[in-house]
C-alpha positions in Angstrom: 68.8 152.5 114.3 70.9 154.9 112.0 69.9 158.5 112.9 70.4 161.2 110.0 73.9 162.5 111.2 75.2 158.8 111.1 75.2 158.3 114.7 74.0 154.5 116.1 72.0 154.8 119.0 70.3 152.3 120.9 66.5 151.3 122.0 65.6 149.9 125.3 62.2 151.0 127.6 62.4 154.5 125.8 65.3 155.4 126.7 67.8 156.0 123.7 71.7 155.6 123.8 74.6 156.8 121.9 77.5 154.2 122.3 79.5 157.3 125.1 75.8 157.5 127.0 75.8 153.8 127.2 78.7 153.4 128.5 78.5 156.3 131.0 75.5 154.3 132.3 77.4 151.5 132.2 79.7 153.0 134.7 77.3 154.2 136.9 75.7 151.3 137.9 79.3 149.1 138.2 80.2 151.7 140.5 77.1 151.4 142.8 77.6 147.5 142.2 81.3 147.6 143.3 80.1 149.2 146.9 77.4 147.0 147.0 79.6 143.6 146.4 82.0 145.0 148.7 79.8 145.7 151.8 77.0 143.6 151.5 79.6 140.6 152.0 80.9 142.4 155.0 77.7 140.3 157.1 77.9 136.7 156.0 81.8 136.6 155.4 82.8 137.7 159.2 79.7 137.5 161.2 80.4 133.5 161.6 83.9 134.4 163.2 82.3 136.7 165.6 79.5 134.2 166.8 81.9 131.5 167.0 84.7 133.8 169.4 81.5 134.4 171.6 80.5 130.9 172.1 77.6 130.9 169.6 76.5 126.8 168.6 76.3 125.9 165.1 72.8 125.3 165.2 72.1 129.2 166.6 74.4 130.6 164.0 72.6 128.9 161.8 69.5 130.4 162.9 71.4 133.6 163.3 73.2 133.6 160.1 70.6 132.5 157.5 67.5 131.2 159.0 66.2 134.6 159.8 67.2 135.6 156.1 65.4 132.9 154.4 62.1 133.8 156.7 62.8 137.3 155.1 63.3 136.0 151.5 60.1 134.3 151.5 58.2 137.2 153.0 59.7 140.5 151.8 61.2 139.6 148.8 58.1 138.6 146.7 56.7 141.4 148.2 59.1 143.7 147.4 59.6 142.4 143.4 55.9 142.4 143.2 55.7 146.1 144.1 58.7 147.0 142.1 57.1 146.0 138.9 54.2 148.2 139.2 55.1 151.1 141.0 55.9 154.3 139.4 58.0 157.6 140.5 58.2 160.6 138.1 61.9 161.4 139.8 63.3 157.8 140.6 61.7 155.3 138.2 60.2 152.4 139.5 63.6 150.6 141.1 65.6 153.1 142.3 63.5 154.3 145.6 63.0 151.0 146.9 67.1 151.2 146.9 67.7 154.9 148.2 65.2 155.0 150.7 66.6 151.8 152.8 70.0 153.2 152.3 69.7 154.7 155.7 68.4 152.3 157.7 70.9 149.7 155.7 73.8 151.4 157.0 72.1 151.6 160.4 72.4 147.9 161.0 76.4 148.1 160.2 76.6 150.8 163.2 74.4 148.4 165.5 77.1 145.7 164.6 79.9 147.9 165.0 79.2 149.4 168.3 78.0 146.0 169.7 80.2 146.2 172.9 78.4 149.3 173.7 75.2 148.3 173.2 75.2 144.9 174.8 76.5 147.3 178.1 73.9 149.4 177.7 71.1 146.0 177.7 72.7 145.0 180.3 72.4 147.6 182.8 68.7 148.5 181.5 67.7 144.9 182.4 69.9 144.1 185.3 67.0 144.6 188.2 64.7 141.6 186.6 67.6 139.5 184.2 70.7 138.8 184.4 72.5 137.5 182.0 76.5 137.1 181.3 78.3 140.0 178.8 78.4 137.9 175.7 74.8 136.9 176.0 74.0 140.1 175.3 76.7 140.6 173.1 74.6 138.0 170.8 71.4 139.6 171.2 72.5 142.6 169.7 74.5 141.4 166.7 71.3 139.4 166.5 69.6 142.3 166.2 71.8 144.0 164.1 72.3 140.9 161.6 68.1 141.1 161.6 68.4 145.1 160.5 70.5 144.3 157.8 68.5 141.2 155.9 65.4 143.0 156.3 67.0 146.0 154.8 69.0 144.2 152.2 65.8 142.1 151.2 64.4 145.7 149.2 68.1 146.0 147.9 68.8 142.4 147.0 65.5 142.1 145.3 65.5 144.6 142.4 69.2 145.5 142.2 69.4 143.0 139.1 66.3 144.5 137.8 68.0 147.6 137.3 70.3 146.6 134.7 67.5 144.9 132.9 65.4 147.5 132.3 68.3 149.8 131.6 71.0 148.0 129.2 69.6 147.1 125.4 69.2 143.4 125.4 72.4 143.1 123.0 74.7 144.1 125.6 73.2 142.5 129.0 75.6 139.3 128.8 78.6 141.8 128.1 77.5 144.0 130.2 77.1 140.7 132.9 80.8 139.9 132.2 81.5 143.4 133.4 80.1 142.8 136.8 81.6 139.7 137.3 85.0 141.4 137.0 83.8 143.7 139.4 82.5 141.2 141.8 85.6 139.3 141.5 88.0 142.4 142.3 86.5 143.2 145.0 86.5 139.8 146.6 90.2 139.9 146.0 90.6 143.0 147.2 88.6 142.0 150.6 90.5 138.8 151.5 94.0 140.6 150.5 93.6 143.3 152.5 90.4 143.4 154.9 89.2 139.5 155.9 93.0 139.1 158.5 91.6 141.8 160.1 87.8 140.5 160.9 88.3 140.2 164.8 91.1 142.4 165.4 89.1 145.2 163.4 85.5 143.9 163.4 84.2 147.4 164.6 86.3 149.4 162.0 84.6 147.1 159.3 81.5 147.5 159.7 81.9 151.6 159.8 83.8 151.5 156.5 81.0 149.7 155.4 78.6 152.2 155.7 81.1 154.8 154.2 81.5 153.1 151.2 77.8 151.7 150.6 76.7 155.2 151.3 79.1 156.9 148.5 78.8 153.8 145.9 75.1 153.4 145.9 74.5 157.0 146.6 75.7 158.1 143.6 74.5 155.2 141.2 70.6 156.2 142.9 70.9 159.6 141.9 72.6 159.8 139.1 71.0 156.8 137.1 68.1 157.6 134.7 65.7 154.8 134.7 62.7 154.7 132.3 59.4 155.8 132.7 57.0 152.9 132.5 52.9 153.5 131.8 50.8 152.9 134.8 49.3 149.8 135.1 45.6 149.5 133.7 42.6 149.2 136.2 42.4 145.1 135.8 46.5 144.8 136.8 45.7 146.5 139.9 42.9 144.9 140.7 44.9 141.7 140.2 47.6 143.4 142.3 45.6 144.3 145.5 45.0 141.9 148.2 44.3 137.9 148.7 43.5 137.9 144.9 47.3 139.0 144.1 48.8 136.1 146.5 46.4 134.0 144.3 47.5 134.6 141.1 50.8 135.0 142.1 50.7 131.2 143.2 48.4 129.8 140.7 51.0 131.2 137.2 53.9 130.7 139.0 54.0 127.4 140.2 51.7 126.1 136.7 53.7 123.4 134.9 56.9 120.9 135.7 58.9 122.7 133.7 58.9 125.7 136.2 59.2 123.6 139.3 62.2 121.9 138.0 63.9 125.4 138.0 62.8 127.0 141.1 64.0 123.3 143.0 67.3 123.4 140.7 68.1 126.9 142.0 66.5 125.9 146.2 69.4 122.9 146.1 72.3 125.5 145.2 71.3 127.8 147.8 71.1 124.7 150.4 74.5 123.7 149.3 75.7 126.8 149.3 74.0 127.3 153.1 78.0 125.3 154.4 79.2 128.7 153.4 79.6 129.9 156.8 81.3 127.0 158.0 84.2 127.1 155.1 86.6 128.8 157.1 85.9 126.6 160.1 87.4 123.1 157.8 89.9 125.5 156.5 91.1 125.8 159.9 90.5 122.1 160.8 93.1 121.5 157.9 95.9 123.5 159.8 95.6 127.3 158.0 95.3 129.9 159.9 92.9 132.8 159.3 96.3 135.0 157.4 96.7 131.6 155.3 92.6 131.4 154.4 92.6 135.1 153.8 95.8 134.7 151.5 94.6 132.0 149.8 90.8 133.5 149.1 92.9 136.2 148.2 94.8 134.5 145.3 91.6 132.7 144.1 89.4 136.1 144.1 92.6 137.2 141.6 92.5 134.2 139.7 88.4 134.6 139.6 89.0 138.2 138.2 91.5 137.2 135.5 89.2 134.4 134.3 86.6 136.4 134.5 87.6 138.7 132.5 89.0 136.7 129.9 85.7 134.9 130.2 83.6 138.1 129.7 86.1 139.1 127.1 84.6 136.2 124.5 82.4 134.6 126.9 79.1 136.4 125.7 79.9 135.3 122.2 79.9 131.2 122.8 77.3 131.5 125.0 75.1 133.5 123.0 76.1 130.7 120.2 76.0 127.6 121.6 72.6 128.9 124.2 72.7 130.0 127.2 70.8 127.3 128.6 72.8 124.9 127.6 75.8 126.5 128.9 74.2 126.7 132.3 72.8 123.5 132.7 75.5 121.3 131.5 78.5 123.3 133.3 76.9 123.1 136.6 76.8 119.2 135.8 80.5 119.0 134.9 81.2 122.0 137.8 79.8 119.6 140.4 83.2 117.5 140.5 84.8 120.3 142.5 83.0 119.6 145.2 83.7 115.8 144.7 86.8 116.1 144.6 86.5 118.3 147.8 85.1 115.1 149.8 88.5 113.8 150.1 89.6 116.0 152.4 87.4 114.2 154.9 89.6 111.1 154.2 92.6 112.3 154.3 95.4 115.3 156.0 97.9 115.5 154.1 99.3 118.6 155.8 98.4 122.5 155.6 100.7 123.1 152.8 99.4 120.8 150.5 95.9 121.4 151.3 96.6 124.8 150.6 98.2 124.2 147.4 95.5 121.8 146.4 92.8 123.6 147.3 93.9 127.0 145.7 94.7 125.4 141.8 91.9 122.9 142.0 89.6 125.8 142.3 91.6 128.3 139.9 91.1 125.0 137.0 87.7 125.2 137.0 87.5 128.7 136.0 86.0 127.4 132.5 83.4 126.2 134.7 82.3 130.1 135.3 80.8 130.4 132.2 77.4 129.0 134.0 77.6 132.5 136.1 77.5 134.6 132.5 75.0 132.0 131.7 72.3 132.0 133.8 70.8 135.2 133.8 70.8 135.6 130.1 69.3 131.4 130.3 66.6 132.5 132.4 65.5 135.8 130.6 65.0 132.8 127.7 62.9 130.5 129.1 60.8 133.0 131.8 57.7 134.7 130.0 58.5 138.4 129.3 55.3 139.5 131.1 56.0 138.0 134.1 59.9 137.6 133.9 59.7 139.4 137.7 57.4 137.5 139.3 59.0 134.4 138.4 62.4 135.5 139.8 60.7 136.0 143.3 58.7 132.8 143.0 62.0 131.3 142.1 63.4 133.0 145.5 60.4 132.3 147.6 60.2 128.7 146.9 64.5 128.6 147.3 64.2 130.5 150.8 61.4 128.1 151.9 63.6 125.4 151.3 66.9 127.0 152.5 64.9 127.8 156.1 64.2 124.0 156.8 67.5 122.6 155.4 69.6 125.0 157.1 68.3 124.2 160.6 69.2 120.6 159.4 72.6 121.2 158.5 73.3 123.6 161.9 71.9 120.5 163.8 73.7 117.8 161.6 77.3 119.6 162.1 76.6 119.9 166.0 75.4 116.0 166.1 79.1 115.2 164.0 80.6 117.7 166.5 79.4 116.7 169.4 77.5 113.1 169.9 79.6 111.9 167.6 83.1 113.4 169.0 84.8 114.6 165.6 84.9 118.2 167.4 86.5 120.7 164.1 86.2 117.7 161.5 82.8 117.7 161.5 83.3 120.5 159.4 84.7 118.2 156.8 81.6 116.6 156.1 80.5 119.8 154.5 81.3 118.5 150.9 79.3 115.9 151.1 77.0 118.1 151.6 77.5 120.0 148.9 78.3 117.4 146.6 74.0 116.0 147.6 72.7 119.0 146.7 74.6 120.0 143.4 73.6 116.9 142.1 70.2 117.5 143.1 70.0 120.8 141.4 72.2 119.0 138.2 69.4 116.4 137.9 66.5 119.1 138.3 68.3 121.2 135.6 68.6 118.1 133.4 64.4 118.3 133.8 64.3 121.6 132.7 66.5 121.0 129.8 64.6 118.1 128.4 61.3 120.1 129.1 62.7 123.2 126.9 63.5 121.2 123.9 60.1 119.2 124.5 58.0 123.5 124.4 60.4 123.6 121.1 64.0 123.9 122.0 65.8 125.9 120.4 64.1 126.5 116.6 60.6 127.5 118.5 60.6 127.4 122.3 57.1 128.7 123.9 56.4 129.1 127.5 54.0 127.6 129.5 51.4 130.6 130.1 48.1 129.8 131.9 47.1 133.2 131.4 47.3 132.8 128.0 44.7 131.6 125.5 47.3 129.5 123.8 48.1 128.2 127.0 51.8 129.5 125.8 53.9 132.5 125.5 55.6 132.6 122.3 59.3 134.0 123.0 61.8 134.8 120.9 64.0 131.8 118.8 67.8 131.7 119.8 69.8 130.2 116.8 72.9 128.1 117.4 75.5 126.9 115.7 75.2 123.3 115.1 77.2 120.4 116.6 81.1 120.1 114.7 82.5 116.5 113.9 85.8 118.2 113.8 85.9 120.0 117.4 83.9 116.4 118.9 87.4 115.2 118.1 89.1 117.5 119.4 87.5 117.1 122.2 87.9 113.5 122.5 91.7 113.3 121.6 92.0 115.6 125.0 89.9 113.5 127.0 92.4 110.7 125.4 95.0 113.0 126.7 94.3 113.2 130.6 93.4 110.0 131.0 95.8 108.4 129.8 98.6 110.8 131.3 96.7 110.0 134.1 97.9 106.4 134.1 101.0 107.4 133.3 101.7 110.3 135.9 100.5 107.3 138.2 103.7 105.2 137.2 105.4 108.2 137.2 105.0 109.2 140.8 105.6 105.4 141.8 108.8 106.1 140.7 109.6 109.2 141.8 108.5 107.9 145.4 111.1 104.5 144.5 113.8 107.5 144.2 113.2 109.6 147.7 112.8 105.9 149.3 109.1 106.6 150.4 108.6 102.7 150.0 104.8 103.5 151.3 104.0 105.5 148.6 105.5 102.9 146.0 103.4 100.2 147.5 100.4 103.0 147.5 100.5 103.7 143.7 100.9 100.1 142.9 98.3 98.8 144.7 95.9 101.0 144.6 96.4 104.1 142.5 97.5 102.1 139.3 94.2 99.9 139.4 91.9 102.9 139.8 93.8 104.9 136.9 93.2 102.2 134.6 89.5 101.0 135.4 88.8 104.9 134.8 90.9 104.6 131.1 88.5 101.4 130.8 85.4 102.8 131.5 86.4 106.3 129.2 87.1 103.9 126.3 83.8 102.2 126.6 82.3 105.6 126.3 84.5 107.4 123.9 83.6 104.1 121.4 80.2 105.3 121.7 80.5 108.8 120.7 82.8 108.2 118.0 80.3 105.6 116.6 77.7 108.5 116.3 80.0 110.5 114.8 80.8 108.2 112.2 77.1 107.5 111.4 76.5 111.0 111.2 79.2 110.9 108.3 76.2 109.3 106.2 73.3 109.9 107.9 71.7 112.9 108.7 69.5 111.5 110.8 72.0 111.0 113.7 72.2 113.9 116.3 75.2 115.0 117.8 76.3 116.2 121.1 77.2 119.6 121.5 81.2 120.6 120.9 81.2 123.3 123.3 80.3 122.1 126.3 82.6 119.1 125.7 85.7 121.4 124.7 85.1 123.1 127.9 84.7 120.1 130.3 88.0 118.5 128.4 89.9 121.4 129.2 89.3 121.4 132.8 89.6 117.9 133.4 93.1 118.5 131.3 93.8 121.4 133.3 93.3 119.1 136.4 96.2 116.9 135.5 98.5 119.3 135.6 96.9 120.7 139.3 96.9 117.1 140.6 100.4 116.3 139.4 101.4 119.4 142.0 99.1 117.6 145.0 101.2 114.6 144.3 104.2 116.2 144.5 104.2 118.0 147.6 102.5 115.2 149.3 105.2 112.6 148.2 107.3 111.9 151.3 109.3 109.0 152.7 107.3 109.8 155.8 104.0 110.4 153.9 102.5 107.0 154.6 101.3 106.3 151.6 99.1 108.9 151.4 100.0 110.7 148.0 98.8 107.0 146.0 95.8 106.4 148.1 94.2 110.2 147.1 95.6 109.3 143.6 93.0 106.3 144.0 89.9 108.3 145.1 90.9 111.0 142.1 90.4 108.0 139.7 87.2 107.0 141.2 86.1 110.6 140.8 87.1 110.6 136.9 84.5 107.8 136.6 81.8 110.0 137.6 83.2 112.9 135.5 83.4 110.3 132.7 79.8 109.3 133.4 78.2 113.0 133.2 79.9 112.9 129.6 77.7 110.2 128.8 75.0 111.7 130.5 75.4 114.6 128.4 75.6 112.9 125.1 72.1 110.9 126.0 70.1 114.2 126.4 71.8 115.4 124.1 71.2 112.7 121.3 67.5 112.2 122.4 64.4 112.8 120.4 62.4 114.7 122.8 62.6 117.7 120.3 61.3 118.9 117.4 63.9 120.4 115.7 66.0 117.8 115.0 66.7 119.6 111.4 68.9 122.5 113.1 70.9 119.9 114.7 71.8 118.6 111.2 73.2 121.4 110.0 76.4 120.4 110.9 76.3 119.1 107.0 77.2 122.3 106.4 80.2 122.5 105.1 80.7 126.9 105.4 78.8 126.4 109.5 81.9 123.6 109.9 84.3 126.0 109.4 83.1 128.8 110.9 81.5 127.0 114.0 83.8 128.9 116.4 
């Protein structure tokens, strides 16, 4: 609104900004986020290490690690987001207290951790007359211990940090505001491997203090120097409904309703599954030959890249997503962003040396950075498709069905990479099989996201979307429409012609490398590419015609009819640019593999990389089809792209 001395100020809980207030606050909370991202890591990034030097199994540091986590996520978490939403502190707000007042006790568990030694001594010699037990048993105990201080602790933290910034930054500025904290994140993850992660075991101690010096300072200051606003106290009903067995109730009966819901909360439960190989990453890097300076240099040059790209990507990242819907955005780039951890599943097959792994690993992940537009996505997706009234309660239904899951499958995976390791005799490749793992559960959570997709065009897409509310008379909850910009023939073709361009430079970088391996006399390699790389290359370029026929048929129908749909161009622009993007990352595998003494083994990963394009080539389809479908009802904002002023402004 336009106050009388000219001065734009902005609207959100009460509270009313000038553009320097805004970004003041702005500032505050990044700098209690920067402390938070860069000691709330500290736990899960070097903990593992620890337990592993002191003999711990993979099914214990499972247990250890994240079992005892997801038991708190289920418990404490709801809890706490349930509480958060209703209470109410004249000096802190109604977030802020459940922060500052754990701060201590946070930073108590980094001291139990960091004076381990001392402690496990002291157990010892307390318990020494009626157990006895060797020095790193207690040793375990207490991190333990200390590992249990800290989840329970960060549960209150974890829970309503990202609450904060919702009820604090005006709805226009939340995915900007988002990119910010994603450079943020980024930074200091590159500033953590650089510098900190070579020193986990020499150091471990020193870590965890610094820890609590920086958390304390960071988070300190954000907590008493934010203002958050001052919400009215619930009526007499809401805490009625609030108190007791009739809460749980509710909280169960609204929150777990309708399909649509269930299809998220699974979605989100099989990325945090996948995501449970975390802790042993660092164990297959070392199985591939780095050592922990080499993984710590490497995460260190792919937290920078991250930064950069996220920056760029929060530079005009919130402008396409808010354009082409965050929903979309989200959903489809976790489909196309699966194929890293595809591609990833041939390291289980083959060992083609630390160097190239290294190499390999480091630009295939730095290619996918369109990919991270998902991560400025999927907030801003889910504040569109969870009611308003109960947009918290969802979240921690969303995390209390995704812990649930995460407990059972987590003792699975600790117990499936001891089986590999041990009945099976693979001893450290068994950690290898940890991308097939992922790979499972990404496309578990890429189908169930696929559900929710068709669902929210089904409750009115994106013309008149309404969300399932039991509550409600209606039975709905109207929301708020997001326009987009329609599909563009033009930037389809675009699109295609670079999809034309990788795969066919894919064929020829195949007949390239065949003869670059004729010229160093690496007859293996020659006899590789022929044989088996060449064939793959071109069934993939086989299969992408079939497809690419198929879109550029609609295309042309479109030309005349406006009762053909089109596929998005955005997400096809950005899944042709990483796929192009690949090519050129591949091309550098290839060429530090190629050796007369390779084996061979340069033409035969050339091979599985075609097999892979067919399954990237296959989600483009996939795409198109829901896409194209006529589960929706407003069909008439797809047409738009008749337009001929919206085709040339569609960027």
């Amino acid at each position: 609104m336009e106050q009388p001395n000219s001065v734009k100020t902005y609207t959100v809980s009460g509270l009313t900004y000038t553009m320097p207030k805004l970004i003041t606050t702005m500032g505050i909370i990044l700098v209690g986020l920067f402390a938070y991202a860069m000691t709330i890591g500290v736990v899960p990034r070097i903990m593992p290490l620890k337990l592993k030097e002191l003999g711990v199994s993979s099914t214990l540091m499972v247990f250890i690690m994240s079992t005892m986590g997801s038991v708190l996520n289920m418990t404490v978490c709801p809890w706490v987001s349930f509480k958060s939403d209703r209470y109410r502190s004249k000096r802190w707000g109604r977030r802020v207290p459940f922060i500052l007042y754990t701060l201590p006790f946070l930073c108590m568990s980094w001291v139990i951790i960091a004076l381990y030694k001392m402690e496990a001594e002291l157990l010892k010699n307390i318990f020494a007359p009626v157990l006895q037990l060797p020095p790193a048993t207690w040793a375990v105990v207490v991190l333990a211990i200390g590992v249990f201080f800290f989840k329970f602790f960060y549960m209150f933290v974890g829970s309503v940090i990202h609450y904060v910034y919702n009820d604090v930054i005006p709805t226009q500025f939340l995915t900007r505001f988002m990119g910010a904290v994603q450079i943020s994140n980024a930074a200091t993850t590159a500033l953590f491997n650089f510098f900190v992660f070579k020193h986990a075991l020499t150091h471990f101690s020193e870590i965890m203090l610094a820890s609590v010096v920086v958390y304390t300072l960071g988070m300190g200051f954000m907590c008493v120097t934010l203002k958050e606003p001052r919400f009215p106290e619930p009526d007499s009903n809401e805490k009625r409904q609030s108190k007791g067995l009739r809460a749980v109730l509710t909280f169960m009966r609204e929150s777990f309703s309708h399909p649509f819901y269930w299809f998220e909360f699974l979605a989100t439960a099989s990325i945090g599954i996948a995501g449970g190989t975390s802790i042993f990453v660092v164990f297959f890097e070392q199985s591939m030959g780095l050592s922990l300076a080499q993984i710590g240099e490497k995460a260190g040059w792919s937290g920078l890249g991250v930064m950069i790209a996220a920056f760029a990507i929060a530079s005009i990242g919130s402008i396409f997503i808010d354009r082409w819907h965050p929903l979309r955005v989200s959903v489809f780039m976790l489909l196309f962003g699966m194929i890293a951890m595809v591609y990833e599943c041939k390291w289980f097959f083959f060992s083609p040396g630390a160097q190239v792994f290294w190499w390999s690993s480091l630009l295939v992940g730095q290619v996918t950075f369109l990919l991270r537009f998902r991560a400025l996505a999927n907030m801003p997706a889910l504040m569109r498709i969870f009611p308003k009234s109960r947009f918290g309660q969802f979240c921690s239904a969303r995390s209390l069905l995704s812990s649930v899951l995460a407990l059972v499958f987590g003792l699975v995976l600790g117990g499936v990479i001891d089986f590999l390791k041990i009945k099976l005799d693979m001893g450290e490749n068994a950690y290898r099989c940890i991308y097939f793992w992922q790979a499972f559960f990404y496309g578990t959570a890429a189908f169930c996201y696929l559900m929710v997709y068709r669902y929210f065009r089904k409750l009115g897409g994106y013309s008149g979307y309404s969300a399932p509310a039991p509550w409600s008379d209606l039975g709905v909850e109207k929301m708020e429409p997001s326009p987009v910009v329609a599909p563009s023939t033009r930037y389809l073709r675009i699109a295609l012609y670079g999809f034309d361009f990788a795969c066919g430079g894919t064929i020829i970088m195949t007949l390239v490398w065949s003869a670059y391996a004729q010229h160093i006399n690496a007859a293996a390699e020659v006899n590789s590419y022929l044989t088996r790389a060449l064939p793959a290359a071109l069934t993939a370029g086989a299969y992408y015609l079939f497809i690419r026929r198929k879109i550029t048929s609609r295309i042309k129908m479109a030309a005349t009819d406006a009762a053909v749909v089109l596929p998005h161009h955005g997400i096809l622009i950005l899944a042709m640019l990483v796929r192009v993007l690949l090519l050129g990352a591949l091309g550098v595998q290839a060429f530090l593999t190629i050796k007369p003494e390779s084996g061979g083994i340069a033409g035969r990963m050339g091979m599985f990389e075609s097999f892979v394009d067919i399954i990237y080539i296959s989600m483009i389809w996939v795409f198109v089809k829901l896409e194209c479908s006529s589960v929706t009802p407003d069909k008439l904002l797809q047409q738009t792209h008749f337009n001929k002023t919206q085709e040339e402004n569609v960027l």
